[in-house]
C-alpha positions, 0 to 999 in steps of 0.5 A, a space after each residue: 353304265 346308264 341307259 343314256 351313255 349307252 345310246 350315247 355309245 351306239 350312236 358314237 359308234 354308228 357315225 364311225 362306221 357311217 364315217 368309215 363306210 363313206 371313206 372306203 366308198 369310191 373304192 365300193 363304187 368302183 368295185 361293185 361298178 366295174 368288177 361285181 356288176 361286169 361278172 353278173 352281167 358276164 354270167 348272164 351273157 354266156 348263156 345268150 346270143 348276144 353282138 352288142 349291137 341288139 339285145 341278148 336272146 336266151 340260148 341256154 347252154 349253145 355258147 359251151 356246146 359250140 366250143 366243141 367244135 371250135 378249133 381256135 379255142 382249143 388251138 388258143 387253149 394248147 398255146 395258153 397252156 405251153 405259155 403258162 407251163 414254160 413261162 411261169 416256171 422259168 420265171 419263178 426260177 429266176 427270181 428265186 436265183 436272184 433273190 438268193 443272190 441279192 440275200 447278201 448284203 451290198 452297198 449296191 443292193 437297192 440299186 440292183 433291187 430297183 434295177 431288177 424290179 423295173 421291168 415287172 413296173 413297165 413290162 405289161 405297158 404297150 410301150 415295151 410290148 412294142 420294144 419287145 416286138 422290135 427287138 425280135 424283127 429280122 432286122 432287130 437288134 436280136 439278130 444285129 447282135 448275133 451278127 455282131 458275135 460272129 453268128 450270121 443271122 436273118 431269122 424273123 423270130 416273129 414271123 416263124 410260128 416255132 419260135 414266135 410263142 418263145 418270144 413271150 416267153 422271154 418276156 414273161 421271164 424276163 419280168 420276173 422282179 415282183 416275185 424276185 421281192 417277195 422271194 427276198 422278204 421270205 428269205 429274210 425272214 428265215 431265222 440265221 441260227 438255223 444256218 449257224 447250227 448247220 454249220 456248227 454241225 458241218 453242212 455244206 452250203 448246198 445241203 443249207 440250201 436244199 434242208 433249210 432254204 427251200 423248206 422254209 420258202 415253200 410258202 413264199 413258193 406256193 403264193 407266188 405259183 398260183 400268182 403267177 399263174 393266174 396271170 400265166 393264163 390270163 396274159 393279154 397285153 403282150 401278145 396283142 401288140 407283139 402279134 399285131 392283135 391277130 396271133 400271127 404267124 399261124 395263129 402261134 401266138 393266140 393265147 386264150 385271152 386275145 382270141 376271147 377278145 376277138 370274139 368279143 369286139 372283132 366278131 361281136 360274138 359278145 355271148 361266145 366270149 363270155 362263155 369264154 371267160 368262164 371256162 376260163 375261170 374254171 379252168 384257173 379254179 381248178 389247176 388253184 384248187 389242185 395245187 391248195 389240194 397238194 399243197 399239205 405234202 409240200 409246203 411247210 409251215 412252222 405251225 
């Protein structure tokens, strides 16, 4: 290769990269815009006090010492911390259900696919948030139909602070279609002569399922845990519209999140809130970190 066609490559090549770097600009911009530049500023503003309306004044470690002595925060901690035990849980095993379920090829499969994948489409929007809110009223249509089945009753499901926090959770579980799909994917991809040397050899369904299934999908498991459980600690929307924005009754329904927003735009303790968000962050790195810790005694892979 010449001199001549060597540059003439180099300079073939850097327009391709200049190309390429000028489609993927809008998604750069809008990254380093509204993700990047947000978590720098975030990080300087927790060690500040800071309301938005004047500038921040240092304040060094003020914001995470007041914590401490914050009952909310360790309030709105404990409901996030049942929310996203029971929640996540409940909706991985449900996926997991169906996706066996729907493993078996029907006619109908793709409707039912779609059906049960809608809910995990609109389930974060205000709109079924607002549906969810009014199902569960006293005069609901929760209670209508108990009513209807012979079961008298008048329970505010939202105003008792026992079974206000299971409301979300319902609707936690009830938006289980994502990982219903990636579930589905994992299990067709398990190889169906394991299956069939299993049967030669006598296994029964459930031992199938417990020696071939389950270890197979033990990674499909482990993504979809730590997935679900970001957004299990992380949850917003629902609990906002459900308890009006205020986490009523008795604070029940105050989730980590929506306090963090309190602070932020009710009180315009904008400094306290973004200590907030990064405890938060920890405490999401440290339960990722212990399960990628744990993950080589129970998640298998074929290499």
């Amino acid at each position: 290769m010449t001199q001549n066609q060597a540059l003439l490559r180099k300079k073939r090549q850097f327009m391709e990269d200049v190309a390429g770097y000028a489609f993927i600009s809008p998604w750069l911009i809008c990254f380093f815009a509204f993700s990047i530049i947000p978590i720098v500023f975030s990080l300087y503003f927790s060690f500040t006090d800071y309301d938005i309306l004047a500038s921040p004044v240092f304040s060094g470690l003020k914001n995470f010492r007041r914590m401490a002595t914050d009952e909310l925060f360790w309030k709105s901690l404990a409901v996030t911390f049942f929310y996203a035990f029971v929640s996540v849980p409940s909706r991985l095993v449900f996926a997991f259900i169906v996706a066996v379920l729907f493993k078996r090829a029907s006619r109908m499969i793709r409707l039912y696919q779609a059906a049960y994948y809608l809910p995990s489409i609109v389930g974060g929007s205000i709109a079924v948030a607002v549906m969810w809110r009014r199902l569960f009223l006293a005069d609901g249509a929760i209670n209508a139909v108990l009513q209807a089945v012979g079961i008298p009753s008048t329970v505010s499901w939202l105003g008792n602070p026992n079974t206000a926090i299971w409301t979300l959770i319902l609707l936690a579980a009830w938006q289980f279609g994502s990982s219903m799909l990636i579930f589905l994917a994992g299990l067709r991809q398990i190889p169906v002569t394991y299956y069939e040397a299993a049967s030669i050899d006598g296994a029964s369904p459930i031992k199938q399922f417990f020696n071939i299934t389950l270890p197979q999908m033990t990674s499909i498991i482990f993504f979809n845990l730590i997935m679900q459980l970001i957004n299990g600690f992380t949850v917003f929307t629902q609990a906002f519209v459900v308890s009006g924005g205020n986490g009523d009754p008795q604070n029940s329904t105050l989730v980590y999140a929506l306090y963090l927003y309190q602070r932020a735009f009710k009180y315009y303790s904008m400094g306290y809130s973004s200590a907030m968000a990064w405890v938060l962050v920890l405490i999401i790195g440290v339960f990722t970190g212990v399960i990628f810790k744990t993950s080589d005694k129970w998640v298998f892979y074929e290499s």
